[in-house]
C-alpha positions as CSV (number, residue, x, y, z in Angstrom):
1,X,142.9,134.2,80.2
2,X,142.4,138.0,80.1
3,X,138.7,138.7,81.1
4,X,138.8,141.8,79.3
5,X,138.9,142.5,75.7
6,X,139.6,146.1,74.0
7,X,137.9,147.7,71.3
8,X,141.0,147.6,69.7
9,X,141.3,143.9,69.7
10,X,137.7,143.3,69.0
11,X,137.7,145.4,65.9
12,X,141.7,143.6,64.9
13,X,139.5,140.3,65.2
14,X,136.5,141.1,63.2
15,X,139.1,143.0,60.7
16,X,141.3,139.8,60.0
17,X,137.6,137.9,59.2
18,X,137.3,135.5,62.3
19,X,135.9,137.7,64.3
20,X,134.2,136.8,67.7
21,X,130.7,136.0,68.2
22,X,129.7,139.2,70.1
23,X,126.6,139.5,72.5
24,X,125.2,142.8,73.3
25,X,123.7,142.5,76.6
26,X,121.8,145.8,77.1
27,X,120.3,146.3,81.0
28,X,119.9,149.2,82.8
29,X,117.1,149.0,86.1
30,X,114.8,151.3,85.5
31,X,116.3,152.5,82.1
32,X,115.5,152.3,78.7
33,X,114.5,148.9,77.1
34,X,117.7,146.6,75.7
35,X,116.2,145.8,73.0
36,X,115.3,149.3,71.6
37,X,119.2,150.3,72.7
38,X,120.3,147.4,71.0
39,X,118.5,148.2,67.3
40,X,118.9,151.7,67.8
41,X,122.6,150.4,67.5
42,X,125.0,148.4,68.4
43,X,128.3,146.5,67.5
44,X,128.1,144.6,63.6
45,X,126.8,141.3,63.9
46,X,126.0,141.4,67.5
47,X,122.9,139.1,69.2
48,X,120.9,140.9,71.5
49,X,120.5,138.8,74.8
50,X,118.1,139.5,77.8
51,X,119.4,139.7,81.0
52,X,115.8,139.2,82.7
53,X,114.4,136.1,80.5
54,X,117.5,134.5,78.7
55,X,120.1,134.9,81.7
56,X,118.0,134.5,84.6
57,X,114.9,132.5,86.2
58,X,111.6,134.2,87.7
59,X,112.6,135.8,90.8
60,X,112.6,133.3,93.6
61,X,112.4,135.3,96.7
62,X,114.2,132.9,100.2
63,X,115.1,130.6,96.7
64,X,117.2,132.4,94.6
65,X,116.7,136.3,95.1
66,X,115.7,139.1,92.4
67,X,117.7,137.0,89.5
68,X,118.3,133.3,90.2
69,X,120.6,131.2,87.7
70,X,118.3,130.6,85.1
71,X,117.1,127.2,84.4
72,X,120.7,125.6,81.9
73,X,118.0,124.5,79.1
74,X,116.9,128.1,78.7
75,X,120.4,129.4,78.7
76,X,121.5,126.8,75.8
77,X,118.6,128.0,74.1
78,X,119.4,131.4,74.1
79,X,123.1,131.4,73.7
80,X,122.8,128.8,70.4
81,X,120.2,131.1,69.5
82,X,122.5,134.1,69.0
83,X,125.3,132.0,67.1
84,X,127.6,130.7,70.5
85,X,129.5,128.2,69.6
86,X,131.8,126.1,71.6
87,X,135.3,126.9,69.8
88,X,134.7,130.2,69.1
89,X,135.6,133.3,71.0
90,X,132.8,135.1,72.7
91,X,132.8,138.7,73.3
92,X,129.8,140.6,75.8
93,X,128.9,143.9,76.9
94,X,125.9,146.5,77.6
95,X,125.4,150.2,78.1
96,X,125.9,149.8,82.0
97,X,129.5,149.6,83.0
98,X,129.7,145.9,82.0
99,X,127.2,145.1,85.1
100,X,124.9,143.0,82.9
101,X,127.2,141.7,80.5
102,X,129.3,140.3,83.1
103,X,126.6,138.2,84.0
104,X,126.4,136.5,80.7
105,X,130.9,136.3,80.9
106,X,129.9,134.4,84.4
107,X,127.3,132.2,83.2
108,X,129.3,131.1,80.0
109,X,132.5,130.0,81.8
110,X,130.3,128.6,84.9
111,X,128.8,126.4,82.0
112,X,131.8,125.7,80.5
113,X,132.9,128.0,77.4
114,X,137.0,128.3,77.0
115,X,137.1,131.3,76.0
116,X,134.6,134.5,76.7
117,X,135.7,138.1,77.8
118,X,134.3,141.8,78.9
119,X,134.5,144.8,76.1
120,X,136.3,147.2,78.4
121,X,134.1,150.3,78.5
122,X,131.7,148.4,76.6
123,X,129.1,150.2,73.9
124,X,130.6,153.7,75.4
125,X,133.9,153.3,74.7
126,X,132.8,151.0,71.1
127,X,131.4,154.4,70.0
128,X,134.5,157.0,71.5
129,X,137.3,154.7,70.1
130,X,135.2,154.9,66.6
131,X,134.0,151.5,66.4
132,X,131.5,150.8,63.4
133,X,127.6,150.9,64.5
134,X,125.2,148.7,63.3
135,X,121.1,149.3,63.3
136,X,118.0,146.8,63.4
137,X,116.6,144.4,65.6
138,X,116.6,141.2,63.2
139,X,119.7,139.6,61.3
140,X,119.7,136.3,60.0
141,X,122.7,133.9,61.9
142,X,123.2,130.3,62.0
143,X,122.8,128.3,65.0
144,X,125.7,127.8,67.2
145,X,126.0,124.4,68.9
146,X,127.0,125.2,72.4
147,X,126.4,122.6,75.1
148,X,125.7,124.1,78.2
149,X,127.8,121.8,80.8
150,X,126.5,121.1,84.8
151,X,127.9,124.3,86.1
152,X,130.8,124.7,88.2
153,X,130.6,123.8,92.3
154,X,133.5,125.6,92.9
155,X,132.3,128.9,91.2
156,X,129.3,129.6,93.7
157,X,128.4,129.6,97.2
158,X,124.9,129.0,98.7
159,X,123.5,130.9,101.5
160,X,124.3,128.3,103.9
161,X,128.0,128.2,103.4
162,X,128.4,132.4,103.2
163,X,129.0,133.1,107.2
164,X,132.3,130.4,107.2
165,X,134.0,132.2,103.9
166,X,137.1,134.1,104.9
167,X,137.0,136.9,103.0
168,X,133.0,137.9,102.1
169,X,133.0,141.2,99.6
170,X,129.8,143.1,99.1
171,X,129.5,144.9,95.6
172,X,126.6,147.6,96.4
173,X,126.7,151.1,96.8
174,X,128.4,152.0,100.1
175,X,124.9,153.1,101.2
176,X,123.4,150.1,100.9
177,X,126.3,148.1,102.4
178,X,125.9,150.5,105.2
179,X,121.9,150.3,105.9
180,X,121.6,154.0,105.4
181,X,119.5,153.4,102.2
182,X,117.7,150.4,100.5
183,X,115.4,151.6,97.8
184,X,114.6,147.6,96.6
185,X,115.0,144.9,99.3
186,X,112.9,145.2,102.3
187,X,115.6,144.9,104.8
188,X,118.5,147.4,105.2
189,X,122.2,146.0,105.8
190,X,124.6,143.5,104.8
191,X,125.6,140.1,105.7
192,X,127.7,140.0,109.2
193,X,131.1,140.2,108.3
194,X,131.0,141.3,104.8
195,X,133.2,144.0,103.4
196,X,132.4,146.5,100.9
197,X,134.2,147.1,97.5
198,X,131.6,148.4,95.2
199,X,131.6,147.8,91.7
200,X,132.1,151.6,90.6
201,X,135.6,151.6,93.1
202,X,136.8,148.8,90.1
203,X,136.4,151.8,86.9
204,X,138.2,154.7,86.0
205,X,137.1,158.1,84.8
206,X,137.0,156.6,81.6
207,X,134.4,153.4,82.4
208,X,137.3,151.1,81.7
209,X,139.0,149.0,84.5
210,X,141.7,150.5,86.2
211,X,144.9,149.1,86.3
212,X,145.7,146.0,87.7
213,X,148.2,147.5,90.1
214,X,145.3,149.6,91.8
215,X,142.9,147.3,91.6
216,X,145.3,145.0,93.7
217,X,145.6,147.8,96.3
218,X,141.9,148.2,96.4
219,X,141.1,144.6,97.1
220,X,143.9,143.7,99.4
221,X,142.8,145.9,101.4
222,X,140.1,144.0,102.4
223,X,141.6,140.7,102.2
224,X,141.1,139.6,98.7
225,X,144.3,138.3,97.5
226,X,145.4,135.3,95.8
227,X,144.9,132.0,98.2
228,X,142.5,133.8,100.3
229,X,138.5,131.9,100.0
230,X,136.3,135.0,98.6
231,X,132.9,135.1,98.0
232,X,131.1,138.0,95.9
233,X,127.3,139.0,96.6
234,X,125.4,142.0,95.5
235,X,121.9,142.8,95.3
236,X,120.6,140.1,93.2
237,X,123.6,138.8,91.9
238,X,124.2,139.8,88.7
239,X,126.6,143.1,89.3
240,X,128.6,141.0,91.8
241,X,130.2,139.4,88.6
242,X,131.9,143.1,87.9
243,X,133.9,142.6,91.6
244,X,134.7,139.1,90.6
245,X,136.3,140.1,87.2
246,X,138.3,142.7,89.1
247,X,139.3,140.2,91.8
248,X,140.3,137.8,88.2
249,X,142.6,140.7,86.9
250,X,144.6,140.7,90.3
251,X,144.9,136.7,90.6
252,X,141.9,136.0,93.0
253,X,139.3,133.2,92.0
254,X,136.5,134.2,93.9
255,X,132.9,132.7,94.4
256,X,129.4,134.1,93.6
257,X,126.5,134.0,96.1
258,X,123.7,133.7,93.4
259,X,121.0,134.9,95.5
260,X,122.8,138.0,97.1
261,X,121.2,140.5,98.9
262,X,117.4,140.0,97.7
263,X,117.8,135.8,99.0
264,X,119.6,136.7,102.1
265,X,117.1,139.3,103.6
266,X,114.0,137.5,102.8
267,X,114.8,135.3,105.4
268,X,113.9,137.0,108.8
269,X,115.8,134.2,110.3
270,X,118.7,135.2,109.1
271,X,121.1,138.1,110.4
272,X,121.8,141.9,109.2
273,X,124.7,143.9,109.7
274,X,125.0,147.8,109.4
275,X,127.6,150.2,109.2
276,X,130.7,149.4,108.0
277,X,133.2,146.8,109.2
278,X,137.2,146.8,109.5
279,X,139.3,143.9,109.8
């Protein structure tokens, strides 16, 4: 299945009266409050979802980084919550590029959902393609009855398995790949080996994805292709998810190290690269 879904199709769905349930998953760090976005306005009959206490655990440091998994009770919570059920579609996205929101795509396949994609350009493009806006921060919804299922071995990697994967992608800013900046983690660098694709090589000038063809292009070039074993790691996991729904769009199953970045360099034991690296 497509991970992406256009604003076109979303509003077709919602049109023909069996519309998705739709999540609006509102993040930016050190931006304005999701919440406040989100009943300022946002997409008809959309649940608001956190990113920090509904799709994550308390930061756990050498366990589990910035944003660990959260724990699956408070995920089934939340996502029943805002109407998730387990035969119909689910569509996500935020403010940011689809960074958060494609933490909550990741989450609801890892646990099991059949069918969940990205709004392409998210609440941006929602709002230029002339999508109708909602306001509020309360709407009355019936429960959905989504079980949230063990997740999915072969959709992560721990810290302990990330030096022996053949093809390691790192998602930051090329100047944090590179050590030449690290304005949140106390160490500088990347993990030995790691290439960098960040996420903002995956958009166009338009926010959307760019086409599969060049999105190919861009991640062969560091090895990604289909059959290779590919990780994904970021800062603190969540905006990894945007390389690994690239990676999707061009045939490539890849792997998320949950505790990225913030996990990895909290252990001194543990070894930093910096500068770039070529195959």
């Amino acid at each position: 299945m497509n991970p992406l879904i256009s604003t076109r199709e979303v509003s077709d769905l919602m049109a023909s009266g069996v519309g998705p349930t739709i999540l609006d998953v509102r993040y930016r760090l050190g931006g304005p409050a999701g919440l406040q976005e989100y009943a300022a306005g946002h997409v008809p009959t959309a649940a608001y979802v956190d990113l920090d206490t509904d799709l994550a655990a308390p930061p756990g440091g050498v366990d589990g980084g910035r944003h660990p998994l959260p724990d699956p009770a408070v995920l089934e919570a939340a996502l029943r919550r805002s109407g998730v059920n387990a035969d119909r579609p689910v569509v996500v996205y935020d403010d940011w590029q689809g960074l958060a929101a494609g933490r909550c795509w990741w989450l609801l396949r890892h646990h099991g959902h059949r069918d969940v994609r990205l709004l392409d350009g998210g609440w941006a493009a929602w709002v230029a393609d002339g999508g109708a806006v909602e306001t509020g921060s309360s709407q009355e919804r019936a429960a959905g009855d989504f079980s949230v299922s063990p997740g999915r071995a072969a959709d992560v990697v721990d810290s302990g398995g990330l030096l022996d994967v053949e093809v390691l992608v790192d998602a930051r800013a090329g100047v944090r790949y590179r050590g030449e900046e690290e304005p949140v983690d106390a160490v500088a660098g990347h993990v030995p080996g790691a290439r960098n694709v960040p996420t903002s090589a995956n958009l166009g000038d338009d926010g959307r994805f760019r086409p599969v063809a060049e999105l190919r292009e861009l991640y062969a070039a560091v090895g990604a292709v289909p059959g290779a074993d590919v990780a994904v790691y970021c800062g603190s996991g969540v905006t990894a998810v945007h390389d690994l729904i690239a990676l999707e769009l061009v045939g490539v199953r890849a792997r998320l190290y949950p505790g990225s970045w913030s996990e990895w360099s909290a252990d001194a034991s543990r070894p930093v690269a910096t500068g770039s690296e070529c195959r």
